[in-house]
C-alpha positions as a printed NumPy array, in Angstrom:
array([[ 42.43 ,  18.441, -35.925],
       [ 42.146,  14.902, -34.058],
       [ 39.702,  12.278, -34.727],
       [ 35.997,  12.386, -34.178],
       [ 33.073,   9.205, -34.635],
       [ 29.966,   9.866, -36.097],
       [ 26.762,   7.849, -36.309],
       [ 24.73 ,   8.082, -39.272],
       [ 21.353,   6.193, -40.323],
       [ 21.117,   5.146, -43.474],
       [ 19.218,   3.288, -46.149],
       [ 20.086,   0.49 , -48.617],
       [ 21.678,   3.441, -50.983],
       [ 23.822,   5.128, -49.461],
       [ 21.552,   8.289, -48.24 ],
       [ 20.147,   9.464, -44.672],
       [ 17.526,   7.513, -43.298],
       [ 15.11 ,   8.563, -40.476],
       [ 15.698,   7.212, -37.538],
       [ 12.954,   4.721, -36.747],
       [ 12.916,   3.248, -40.366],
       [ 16.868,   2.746, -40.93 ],
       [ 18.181,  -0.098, -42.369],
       [ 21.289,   0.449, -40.62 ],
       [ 23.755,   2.779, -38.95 ],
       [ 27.541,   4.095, -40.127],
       [ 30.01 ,   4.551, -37.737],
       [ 32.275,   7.133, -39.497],
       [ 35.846,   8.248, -37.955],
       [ 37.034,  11.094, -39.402],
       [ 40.779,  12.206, -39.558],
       [ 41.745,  15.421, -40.462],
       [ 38.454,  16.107, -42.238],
       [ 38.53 ,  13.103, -43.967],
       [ 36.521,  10.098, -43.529],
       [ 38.928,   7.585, -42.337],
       [ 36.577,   4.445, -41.209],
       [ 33.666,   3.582, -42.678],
       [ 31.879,   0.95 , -41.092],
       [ 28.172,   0.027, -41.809],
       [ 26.235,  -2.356, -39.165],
       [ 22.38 ,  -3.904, -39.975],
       [ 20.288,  -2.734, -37.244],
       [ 17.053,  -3.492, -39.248],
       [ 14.848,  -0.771, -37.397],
       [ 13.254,  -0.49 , -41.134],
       [ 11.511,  -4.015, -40.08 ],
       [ 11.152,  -3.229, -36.561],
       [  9.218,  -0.17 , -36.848],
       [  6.214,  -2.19 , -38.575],
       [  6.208,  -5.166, -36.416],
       [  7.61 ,  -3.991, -32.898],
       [  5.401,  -2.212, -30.468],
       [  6.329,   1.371, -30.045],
       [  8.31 ,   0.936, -26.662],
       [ 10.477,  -1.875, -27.841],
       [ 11.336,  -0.233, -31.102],
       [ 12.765,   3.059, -29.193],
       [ 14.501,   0.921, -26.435],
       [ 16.617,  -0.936, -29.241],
       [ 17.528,   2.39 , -30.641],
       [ 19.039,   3.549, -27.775],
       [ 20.318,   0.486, -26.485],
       [ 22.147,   0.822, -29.615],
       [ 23.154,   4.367, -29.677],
       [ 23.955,   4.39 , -26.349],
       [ 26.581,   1.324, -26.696],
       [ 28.244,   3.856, -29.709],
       [ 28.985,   6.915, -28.506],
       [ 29.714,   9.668, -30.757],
       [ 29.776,  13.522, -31.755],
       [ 26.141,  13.104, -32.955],
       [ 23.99 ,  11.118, -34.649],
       [ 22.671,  12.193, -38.554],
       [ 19.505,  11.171, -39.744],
       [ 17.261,  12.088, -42.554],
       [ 14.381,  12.71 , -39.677],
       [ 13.165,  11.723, -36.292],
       [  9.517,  11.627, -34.851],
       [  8.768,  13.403, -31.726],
       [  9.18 ,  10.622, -29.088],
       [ 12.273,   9.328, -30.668],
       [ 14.103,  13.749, -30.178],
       [ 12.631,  12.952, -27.111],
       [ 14.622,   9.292, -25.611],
       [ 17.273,  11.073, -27.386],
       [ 17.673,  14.144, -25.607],
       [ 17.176,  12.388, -22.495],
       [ 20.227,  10.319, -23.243],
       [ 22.298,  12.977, -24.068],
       [ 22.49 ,  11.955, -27.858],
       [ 22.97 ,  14.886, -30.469],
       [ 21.216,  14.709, -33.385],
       [ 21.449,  16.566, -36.74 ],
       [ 18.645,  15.984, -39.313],
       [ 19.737,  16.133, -43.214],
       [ 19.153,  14.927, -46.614],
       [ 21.196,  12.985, -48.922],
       [ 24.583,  11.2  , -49.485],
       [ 25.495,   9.923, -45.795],
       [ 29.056,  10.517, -46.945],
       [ 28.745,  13.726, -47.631],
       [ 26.209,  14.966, -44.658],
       [ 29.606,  13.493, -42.297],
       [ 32.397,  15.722, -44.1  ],
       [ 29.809,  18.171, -43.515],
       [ 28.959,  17.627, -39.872],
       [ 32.666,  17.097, -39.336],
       [ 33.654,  20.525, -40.484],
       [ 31.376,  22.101, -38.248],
       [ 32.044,  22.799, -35.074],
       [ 30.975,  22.729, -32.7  ],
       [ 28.791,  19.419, -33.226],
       [ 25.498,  20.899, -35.789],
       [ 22.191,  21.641, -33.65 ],
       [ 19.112,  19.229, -33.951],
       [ 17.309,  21.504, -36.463],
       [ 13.771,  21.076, -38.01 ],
       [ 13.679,  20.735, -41.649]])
């Protein structure tokens, strides 16, 4: 088993955030089923999604996802337009609940990549 990067929104504790109202975003390597890098960057979309008009708020969220690739992006939840830029770009997207730790062992021993799946 080689190495795989996932992205992961998250809140200031640790657990899945949706998408639009993240504080920030993991980028989690895994090696060998365990999560090798950890590494946490501030996107503030939390503070963006009150004050930003609805176009400018999706265009940083893909400008960002789109300059981090990975297997697919996990998120607590994700409005309609947002599943939308993101199938457009290509971007796979899992939604979950709960430790962001844990939902990336998870995601990582599945494979292929999990679905986008309603909760």
């Amino acid at each position: 088993m080689g190495d795989s990067v996932w992205l992961a929104t998250v809140d200031g504790q640790g657990e899945l955030a949706g998408i639009g109202r993240a504080h920030a975003v993991v980028r989690a390597t895994v090696r060998d089923g365990a999560i090798d890098q950890w590494e946490e960057t501030e996107v503030k979309w939390d503070e963006g999604h009150a004050t930003d008009n609805e176009g400018l708020h999706h265009s940083r969220i893909a400008k960002f996802l789109l300059a981090h690739p990975s297997e697919c992006l996990l998120a607590a939840g994700a409005g309609p337009e947002v599943r939308g830029m993101l199938e457009r770009a290509g971007i796979r997207l899992a939604i979950g609940a709960g430790d962001a730790r844990a939902a990336v062992r998870r995601a990582a021993a599945t494979t292929p990549a999990p679905e986008v799946r309603t909760p």
